[in-house]
PAGU-220227 format. One record per residue (C-alpha): residue number from 1; residue in three letters; x, y, z. Coordinates in steps of 0.1 Angstrom, whole numbers, plus 5000, padded with zeros to 4 digits. Example, Ala and Ser with C-alpha at 12.3 -4.5 7.8 and 13.67 -1.06 7.14 Angstrom:
2
<atom><num>1</num><residuo>ALA</residuo><u>5123</u><v>4955</v><w>5078</w></atom>
<atom><num>2</num><residuo>SER</residuo><u>5137</u><v>4989</v><w>5071</w></atom>
***
This chain:
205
<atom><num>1</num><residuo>UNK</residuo><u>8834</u><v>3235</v><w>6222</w></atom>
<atom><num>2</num><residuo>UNK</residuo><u>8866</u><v>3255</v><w>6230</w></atom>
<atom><num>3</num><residuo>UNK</residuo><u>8842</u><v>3290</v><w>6242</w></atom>
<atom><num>4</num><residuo>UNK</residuo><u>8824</u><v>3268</v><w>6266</w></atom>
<atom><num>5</num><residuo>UNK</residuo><u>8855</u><v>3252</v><w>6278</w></atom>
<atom><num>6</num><residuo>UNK</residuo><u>8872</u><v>3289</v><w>6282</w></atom>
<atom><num>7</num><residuo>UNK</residuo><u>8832</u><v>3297</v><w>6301</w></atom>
<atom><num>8</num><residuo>UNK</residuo><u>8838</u><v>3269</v><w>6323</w></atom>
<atom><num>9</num><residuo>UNK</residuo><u>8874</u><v>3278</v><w>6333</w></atom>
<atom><num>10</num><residuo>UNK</residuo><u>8865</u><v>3314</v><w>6338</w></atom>
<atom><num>11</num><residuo>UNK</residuo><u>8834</u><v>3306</v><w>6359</w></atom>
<atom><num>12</num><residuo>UNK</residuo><u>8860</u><v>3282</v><w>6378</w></atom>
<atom><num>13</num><residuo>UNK</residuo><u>8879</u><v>3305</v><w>6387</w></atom>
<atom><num>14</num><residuo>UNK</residuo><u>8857</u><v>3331</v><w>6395</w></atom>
<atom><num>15</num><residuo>UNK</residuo><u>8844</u><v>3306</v><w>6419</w></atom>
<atom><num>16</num><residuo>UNK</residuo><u>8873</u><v>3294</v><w>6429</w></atom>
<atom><num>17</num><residuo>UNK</residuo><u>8883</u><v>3335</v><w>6444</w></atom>
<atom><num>18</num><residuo>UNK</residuo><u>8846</u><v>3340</v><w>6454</w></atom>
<atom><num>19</num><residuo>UNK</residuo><u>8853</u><v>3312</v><w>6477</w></atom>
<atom><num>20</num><residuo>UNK</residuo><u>8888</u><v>3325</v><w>6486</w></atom>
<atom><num>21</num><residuo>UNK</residuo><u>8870</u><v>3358</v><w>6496</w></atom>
<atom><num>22</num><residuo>UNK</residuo><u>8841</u><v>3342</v><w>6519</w></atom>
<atom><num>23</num><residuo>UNK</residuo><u>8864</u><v>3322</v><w>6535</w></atom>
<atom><num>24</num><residuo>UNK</residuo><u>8889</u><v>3356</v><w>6545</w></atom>
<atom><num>25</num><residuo>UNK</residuo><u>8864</u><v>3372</v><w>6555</w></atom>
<atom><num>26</num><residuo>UNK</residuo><u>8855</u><v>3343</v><w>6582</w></atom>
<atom><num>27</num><residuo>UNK</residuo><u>8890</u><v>3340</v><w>6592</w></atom>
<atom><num>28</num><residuo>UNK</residuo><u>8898</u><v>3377</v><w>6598</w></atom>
<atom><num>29</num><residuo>UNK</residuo><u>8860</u><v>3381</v><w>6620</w></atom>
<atom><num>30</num><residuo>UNK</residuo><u>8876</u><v>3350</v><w>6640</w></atom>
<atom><num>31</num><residuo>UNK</residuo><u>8913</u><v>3362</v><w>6643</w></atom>
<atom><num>32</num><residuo>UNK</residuo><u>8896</u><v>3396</v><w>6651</w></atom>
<atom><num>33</num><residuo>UNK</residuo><u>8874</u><v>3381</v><w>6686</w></atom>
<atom><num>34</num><residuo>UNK</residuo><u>8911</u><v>3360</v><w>6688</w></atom>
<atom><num>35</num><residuo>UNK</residuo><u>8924</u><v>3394</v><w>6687</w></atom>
<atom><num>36</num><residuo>UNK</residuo><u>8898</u><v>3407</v><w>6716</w></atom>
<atom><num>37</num><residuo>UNK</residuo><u>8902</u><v>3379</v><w>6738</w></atom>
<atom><num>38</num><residuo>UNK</residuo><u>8936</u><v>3380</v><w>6748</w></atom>
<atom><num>39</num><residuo>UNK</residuo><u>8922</u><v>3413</v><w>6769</w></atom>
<atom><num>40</num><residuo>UNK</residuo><u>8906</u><v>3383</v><w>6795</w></atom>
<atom><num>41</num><residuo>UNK</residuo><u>8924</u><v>3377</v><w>6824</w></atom>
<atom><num>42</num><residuo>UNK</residuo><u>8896</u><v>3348</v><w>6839</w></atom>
<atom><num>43</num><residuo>UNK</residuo><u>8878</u><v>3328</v><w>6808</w></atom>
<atom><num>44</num><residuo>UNK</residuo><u>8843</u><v>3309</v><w>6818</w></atom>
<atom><num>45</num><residuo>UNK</residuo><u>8851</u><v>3269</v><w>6825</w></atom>
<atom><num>46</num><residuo>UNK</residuo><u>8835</u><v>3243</v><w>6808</w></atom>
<atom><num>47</num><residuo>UNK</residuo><u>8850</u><v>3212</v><w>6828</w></atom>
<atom><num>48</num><residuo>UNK</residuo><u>8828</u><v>3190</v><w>6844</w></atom>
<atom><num>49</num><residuo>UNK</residuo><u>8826</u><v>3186</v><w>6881</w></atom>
<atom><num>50</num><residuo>UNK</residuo><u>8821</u><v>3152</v><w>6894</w></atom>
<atom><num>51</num><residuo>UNK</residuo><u>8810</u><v>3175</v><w>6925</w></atom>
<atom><num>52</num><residuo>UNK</residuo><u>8783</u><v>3186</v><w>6909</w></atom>
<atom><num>53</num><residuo>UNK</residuo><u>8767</u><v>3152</v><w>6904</w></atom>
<atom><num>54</num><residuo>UNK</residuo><u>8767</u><v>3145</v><w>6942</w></atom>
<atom><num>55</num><residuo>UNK</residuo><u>8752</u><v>3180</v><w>6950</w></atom>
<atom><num>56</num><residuo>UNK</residuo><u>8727</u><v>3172</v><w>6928</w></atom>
<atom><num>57</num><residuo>UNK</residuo><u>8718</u><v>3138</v><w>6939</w></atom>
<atom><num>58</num><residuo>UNK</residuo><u>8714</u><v>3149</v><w>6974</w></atom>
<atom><num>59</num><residuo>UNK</residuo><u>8693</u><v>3182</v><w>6964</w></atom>
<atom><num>60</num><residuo>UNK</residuo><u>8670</u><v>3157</v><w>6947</w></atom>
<atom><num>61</num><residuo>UNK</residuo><u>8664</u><v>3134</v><w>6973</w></atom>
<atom><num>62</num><residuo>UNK</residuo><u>8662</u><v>3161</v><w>6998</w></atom>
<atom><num>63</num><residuo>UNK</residuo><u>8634</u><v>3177</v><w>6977</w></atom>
<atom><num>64</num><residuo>UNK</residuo><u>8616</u><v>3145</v><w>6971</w></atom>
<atom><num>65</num><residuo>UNK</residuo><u>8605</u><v>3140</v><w>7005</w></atom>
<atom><num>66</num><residuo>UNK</residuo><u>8568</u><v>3121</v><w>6997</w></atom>
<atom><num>67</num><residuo>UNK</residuo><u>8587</u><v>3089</v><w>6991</w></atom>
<atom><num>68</num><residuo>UNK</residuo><u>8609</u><v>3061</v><w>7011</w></atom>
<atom><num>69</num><residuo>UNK</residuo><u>8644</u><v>3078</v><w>7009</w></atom>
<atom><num>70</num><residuo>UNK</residuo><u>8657</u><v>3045</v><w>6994</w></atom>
<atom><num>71</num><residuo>UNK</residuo><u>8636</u><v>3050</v><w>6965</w></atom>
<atom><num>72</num><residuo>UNK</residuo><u>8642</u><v>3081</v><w>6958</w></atom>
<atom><num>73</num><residuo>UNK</residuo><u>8676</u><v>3073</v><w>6960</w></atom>
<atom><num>74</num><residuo>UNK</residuo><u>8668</u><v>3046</v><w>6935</w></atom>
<atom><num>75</num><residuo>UNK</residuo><u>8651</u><v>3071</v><w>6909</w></atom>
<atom><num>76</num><residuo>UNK</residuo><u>8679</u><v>3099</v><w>6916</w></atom>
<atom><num>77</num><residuo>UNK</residuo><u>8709</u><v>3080</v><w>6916</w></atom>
<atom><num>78</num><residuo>UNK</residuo><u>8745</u><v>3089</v><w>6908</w></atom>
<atom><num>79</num><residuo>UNK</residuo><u>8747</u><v>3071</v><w>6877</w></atom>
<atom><num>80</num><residuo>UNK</residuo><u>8716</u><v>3088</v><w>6858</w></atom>
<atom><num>81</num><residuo>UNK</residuo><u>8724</u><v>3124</v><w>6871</w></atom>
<atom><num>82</num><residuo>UNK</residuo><u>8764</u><v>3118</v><w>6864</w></atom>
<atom><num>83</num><residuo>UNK</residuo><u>8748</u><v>3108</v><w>6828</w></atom>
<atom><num>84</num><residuo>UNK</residuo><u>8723</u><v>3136</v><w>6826</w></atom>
<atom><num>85</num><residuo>UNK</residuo><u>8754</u><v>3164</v><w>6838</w></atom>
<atom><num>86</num><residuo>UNK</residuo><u>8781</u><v>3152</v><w>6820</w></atom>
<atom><num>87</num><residuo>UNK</residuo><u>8759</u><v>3152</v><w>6787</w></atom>
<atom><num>88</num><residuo>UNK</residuo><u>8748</u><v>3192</v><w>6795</w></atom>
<atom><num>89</num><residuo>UNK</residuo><u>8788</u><v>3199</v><w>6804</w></atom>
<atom><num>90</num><residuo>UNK</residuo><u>8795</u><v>3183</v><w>6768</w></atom>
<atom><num>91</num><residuo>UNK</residuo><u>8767</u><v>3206</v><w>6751</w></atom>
<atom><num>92</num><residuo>UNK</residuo><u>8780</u><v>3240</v><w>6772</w></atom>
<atom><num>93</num><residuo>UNK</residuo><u>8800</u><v>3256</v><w>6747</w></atom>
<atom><num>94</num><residuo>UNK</residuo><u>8771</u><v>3248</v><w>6723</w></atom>
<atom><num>95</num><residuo>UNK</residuo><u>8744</u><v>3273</v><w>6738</w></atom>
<atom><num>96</num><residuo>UNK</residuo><u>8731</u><v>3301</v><w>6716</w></atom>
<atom><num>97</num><residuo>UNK</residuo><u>8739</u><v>3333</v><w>6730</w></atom>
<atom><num>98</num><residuo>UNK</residuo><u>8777</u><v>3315</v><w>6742</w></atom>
<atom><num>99</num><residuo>UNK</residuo><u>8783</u><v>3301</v><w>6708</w></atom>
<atom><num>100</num><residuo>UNK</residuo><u>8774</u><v>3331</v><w>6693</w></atom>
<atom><num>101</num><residuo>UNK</residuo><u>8797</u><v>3356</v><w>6715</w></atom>
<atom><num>102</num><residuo>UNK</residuo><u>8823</u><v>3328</v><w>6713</w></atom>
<atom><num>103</num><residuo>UNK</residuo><u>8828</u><v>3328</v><w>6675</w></atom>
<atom><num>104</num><residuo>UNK</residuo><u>8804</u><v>3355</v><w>6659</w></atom>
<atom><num>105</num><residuo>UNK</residuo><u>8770</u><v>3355</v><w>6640</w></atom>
<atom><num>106</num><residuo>UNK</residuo><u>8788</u><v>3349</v><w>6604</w></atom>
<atom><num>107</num><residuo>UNK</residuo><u>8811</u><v>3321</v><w>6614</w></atom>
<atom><num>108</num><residuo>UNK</residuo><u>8780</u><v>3308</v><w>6632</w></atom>
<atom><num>109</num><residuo>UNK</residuo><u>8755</u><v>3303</v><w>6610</w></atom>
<atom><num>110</num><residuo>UNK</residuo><u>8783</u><v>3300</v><w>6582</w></atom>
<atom><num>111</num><residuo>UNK</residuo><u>8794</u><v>3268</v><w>6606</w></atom>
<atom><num>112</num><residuo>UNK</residuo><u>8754</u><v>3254</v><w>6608</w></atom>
<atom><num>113</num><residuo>UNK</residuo><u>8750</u><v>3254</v><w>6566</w></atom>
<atom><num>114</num><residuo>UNK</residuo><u>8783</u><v>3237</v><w>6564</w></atom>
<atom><num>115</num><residuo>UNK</residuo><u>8773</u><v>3208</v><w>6589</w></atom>
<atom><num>116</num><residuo>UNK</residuo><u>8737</u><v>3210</v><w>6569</w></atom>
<atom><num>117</num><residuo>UNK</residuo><u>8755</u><v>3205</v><w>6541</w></atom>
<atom><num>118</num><residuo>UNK</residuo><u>8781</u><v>3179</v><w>6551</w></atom>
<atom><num>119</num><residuo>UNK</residuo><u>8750</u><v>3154</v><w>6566</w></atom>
<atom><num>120</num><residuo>UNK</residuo><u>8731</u><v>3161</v><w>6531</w></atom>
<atom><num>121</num><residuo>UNK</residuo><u>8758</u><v>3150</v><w>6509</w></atom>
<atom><num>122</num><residuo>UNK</residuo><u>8771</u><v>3126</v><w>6534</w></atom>
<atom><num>123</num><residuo>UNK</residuo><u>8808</u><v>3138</v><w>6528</w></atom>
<atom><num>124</num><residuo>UNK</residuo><u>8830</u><v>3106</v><w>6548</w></atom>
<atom><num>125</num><residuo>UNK</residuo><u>8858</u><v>3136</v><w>6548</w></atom>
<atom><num>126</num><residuo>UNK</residuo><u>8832</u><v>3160</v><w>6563</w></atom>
<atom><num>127</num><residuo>UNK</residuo><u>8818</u><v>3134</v><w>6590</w></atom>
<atom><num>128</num><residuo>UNK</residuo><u>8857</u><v>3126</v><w>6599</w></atom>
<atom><num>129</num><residuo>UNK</residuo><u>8858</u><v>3164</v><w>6607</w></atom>
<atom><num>130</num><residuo>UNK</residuo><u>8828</u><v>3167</v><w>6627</w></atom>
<atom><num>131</num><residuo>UNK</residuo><u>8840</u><v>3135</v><w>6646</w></atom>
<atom><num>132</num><residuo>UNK</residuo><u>8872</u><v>3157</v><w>6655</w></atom>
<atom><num>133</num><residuo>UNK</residuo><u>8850</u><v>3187</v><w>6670</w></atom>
<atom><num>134</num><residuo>UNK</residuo><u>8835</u><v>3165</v><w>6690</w></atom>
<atom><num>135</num><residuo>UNK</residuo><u>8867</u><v>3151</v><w>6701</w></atom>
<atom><num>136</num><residuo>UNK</residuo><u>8872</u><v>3184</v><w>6705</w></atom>
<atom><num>137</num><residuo>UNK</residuo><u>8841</u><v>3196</v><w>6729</w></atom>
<atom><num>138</num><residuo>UNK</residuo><u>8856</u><v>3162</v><w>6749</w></atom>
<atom><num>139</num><residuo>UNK</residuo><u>8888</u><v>3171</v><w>6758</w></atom>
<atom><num>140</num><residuo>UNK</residuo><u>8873</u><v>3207</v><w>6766</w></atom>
<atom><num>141</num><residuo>UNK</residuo><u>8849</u><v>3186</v><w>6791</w></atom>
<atom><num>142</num><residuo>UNK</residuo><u>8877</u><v>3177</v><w>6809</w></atom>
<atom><num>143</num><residuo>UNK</residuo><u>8905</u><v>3200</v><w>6808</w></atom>
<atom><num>144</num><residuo>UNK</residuo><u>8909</u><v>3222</v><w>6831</w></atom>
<atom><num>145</num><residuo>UNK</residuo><u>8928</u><v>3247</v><w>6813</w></atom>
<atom><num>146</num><residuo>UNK</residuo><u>8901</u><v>3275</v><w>6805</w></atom>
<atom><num>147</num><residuo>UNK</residuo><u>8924</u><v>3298</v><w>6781</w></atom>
<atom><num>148</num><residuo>UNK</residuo><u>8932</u><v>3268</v><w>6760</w></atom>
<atom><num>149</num><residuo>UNK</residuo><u>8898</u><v>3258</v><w>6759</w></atom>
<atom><num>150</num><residuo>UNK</residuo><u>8884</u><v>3288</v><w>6745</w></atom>
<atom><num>151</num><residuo>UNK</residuo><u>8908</u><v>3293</v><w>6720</w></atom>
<atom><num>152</num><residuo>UNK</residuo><u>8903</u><v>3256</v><w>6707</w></atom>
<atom><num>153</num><residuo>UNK</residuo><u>8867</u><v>3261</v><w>6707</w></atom>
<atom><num>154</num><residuo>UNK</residuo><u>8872</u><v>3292</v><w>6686</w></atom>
<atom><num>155</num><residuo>UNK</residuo><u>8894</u><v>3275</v><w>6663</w></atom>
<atom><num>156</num><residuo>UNK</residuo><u>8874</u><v>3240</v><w>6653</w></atom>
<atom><num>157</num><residuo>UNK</residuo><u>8839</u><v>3251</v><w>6654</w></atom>
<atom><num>158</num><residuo>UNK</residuo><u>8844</u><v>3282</v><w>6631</w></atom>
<atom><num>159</num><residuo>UNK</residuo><u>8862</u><v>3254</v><w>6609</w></atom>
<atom><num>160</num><residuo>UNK</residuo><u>8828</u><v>3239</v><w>6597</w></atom>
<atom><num>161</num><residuo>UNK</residuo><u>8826</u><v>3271</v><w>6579</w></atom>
<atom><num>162</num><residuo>UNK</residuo><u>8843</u><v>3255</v><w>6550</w></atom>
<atom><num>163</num><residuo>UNK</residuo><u>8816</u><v>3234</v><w>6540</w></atom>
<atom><num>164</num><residuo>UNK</residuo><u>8796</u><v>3264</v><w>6534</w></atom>
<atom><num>165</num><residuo>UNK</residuo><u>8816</u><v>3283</v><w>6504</w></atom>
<atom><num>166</num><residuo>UNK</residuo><u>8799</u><v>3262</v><w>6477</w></atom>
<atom><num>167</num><residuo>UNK</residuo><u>8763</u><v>3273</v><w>6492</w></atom>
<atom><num>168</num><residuo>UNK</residuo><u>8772</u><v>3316</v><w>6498</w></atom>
<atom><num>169</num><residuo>UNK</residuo><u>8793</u><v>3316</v><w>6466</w></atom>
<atom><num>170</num><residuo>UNK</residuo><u>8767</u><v>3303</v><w>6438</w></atom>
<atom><num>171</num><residuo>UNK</residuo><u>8743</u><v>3335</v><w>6441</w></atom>
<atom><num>172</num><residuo>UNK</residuo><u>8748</u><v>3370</v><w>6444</w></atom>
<atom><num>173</num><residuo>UNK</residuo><u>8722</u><v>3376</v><w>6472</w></atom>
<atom><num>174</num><residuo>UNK</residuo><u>8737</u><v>3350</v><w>6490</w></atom>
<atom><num>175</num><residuo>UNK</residuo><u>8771</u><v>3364</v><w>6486</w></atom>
<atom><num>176</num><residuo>UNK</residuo><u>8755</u><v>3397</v><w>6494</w></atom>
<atom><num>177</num><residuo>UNK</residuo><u>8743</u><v>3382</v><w>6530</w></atom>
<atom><num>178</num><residuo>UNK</residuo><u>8778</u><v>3368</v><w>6537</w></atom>
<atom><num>179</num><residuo>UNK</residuo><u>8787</u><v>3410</v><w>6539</w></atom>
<atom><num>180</num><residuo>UNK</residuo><u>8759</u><v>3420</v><w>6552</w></atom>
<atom><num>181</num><residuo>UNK</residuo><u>8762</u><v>3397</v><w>6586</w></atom>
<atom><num>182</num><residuo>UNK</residuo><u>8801</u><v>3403</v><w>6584</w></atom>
<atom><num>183</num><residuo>UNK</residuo><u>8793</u><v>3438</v><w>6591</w></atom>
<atom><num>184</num><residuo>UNK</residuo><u>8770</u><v>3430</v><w>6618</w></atom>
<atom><num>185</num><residuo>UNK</residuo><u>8792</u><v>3403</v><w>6631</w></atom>
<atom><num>186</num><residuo>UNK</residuo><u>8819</u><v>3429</v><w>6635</w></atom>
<atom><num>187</num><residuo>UNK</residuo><u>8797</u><v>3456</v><w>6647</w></atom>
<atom><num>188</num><residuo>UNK</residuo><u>8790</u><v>3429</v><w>6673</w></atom>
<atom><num>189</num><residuo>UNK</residuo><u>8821</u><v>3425</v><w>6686</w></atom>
<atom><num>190</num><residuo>UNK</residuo><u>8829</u><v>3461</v><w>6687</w></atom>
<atom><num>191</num><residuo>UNK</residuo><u>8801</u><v>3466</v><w>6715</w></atom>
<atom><num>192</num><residuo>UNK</residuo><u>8805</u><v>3429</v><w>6727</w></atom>
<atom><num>193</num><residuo>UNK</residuo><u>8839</u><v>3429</v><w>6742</w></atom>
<atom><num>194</num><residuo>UNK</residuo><u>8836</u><v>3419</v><w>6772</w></atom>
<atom><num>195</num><residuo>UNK</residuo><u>8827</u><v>3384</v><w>6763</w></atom>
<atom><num>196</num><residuo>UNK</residuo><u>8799</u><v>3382</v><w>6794</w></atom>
<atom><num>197</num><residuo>UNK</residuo><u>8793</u><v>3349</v><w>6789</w></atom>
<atom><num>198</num><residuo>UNK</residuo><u>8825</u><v>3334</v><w>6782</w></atom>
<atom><num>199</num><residuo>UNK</residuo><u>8850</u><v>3355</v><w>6805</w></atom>
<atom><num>200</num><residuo>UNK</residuo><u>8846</u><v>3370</v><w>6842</w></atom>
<atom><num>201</num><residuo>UNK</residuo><u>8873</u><v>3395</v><w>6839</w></atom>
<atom><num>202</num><residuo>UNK</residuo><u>8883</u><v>3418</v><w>6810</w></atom>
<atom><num>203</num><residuo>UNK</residuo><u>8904</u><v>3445</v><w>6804</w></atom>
<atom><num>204</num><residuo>UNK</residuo><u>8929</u><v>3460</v><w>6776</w></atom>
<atom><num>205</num><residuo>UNK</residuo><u>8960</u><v>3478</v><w>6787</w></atom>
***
């Protein structure tokens, strides 16, 4: 009884630094593209533009010319389209290719198994922090404060990635595939610097 009690510290522990190790290695790739960013002088902005709804509106029933202009109106009306652009603005930072250049293929799909894993075990801890994100991707919807924006964007989504120590640390091939895509994570950012689609202007002095 006492060898398997001394096994099932040991494995504990070992564990317990396996995890300590995934999650340094996510925190140095995102400190690292912290690191890169602070070369931008113009970061991409994600706030929502009430203009945008009118322009849209109008383009609509300009286009739609077949029918009455009051009921085209009717079908493309500000309330629907404010719905239907406010809803894209909030899912923004979300796209592939910007969410992937924003915080890095590891902390990405690191970020997706912990939320797969959060709704699967229904963790009430776990669904209070994915409630805070998207508090998060709200205040980002309407703030107009780009820098800031990035740099919480970087911060909370990346955050997820905590969930996801259990799942990279229980097998060696798994563990193995944590390096592998931290080397191409970083190998990304080294030739991704210039953050195309999250910042207009770049430059290091």
């Amino acid at each position: 009884m006492t060898r398997k009690a001394d096994t099932f510290i040991l494995y504990g522990r070992s564990m317990a630094k396996i995890k300590l190790l995934i999650a340094a290695v996510v925190i140095f790739l995102v400190v690292f593209r912290l690191w890169q960013s602070t070369g931008c002088r113009r970061f991409v902005s994600f706030e929502f533009d009430p203009l945008w709804v009118k322009l849209n509106v109008e383009s609509q029933v300009g286009l739609d010319r077949s029918a009455p202009r009051d009921i085209s109106r009717f079908f493309h009306n500000k309330a629907a389209t404010g719905l239907y652009e406010a809803a894209k603005a909030y899912l923004t930072p979300l796209e592939g290719r910007r969410f992937a250049e924003t915080v890095g293929l590891l902390p990405l799909i690191a970020a997706v198994i912990g939320l797969a894993s959060i709704i699967r075990n229904k963790s009430i801890i776990g669904i209070g922090h994915i409630g805070l994100i998207l508090i998060v991707l709200a205040i980002v919807l309407f703030s107009s404060k780009t820098s800031f924006n990035f740099y919480l964007l970087a911060l909370a989504i990346p955050s997820l990635s905590i969930w996801s120590l259990d799942y990279f640390a229980k097998t060696k091939l798994r563990l193995l595939a944590v390096f592998v895509l931290a080397i191409l994570t970083f190998y990304f950012f080294l030739f991704g610097w210039q953050m195309s689609t999250i910042c207009y202007e770049i430059f290091f002095n």
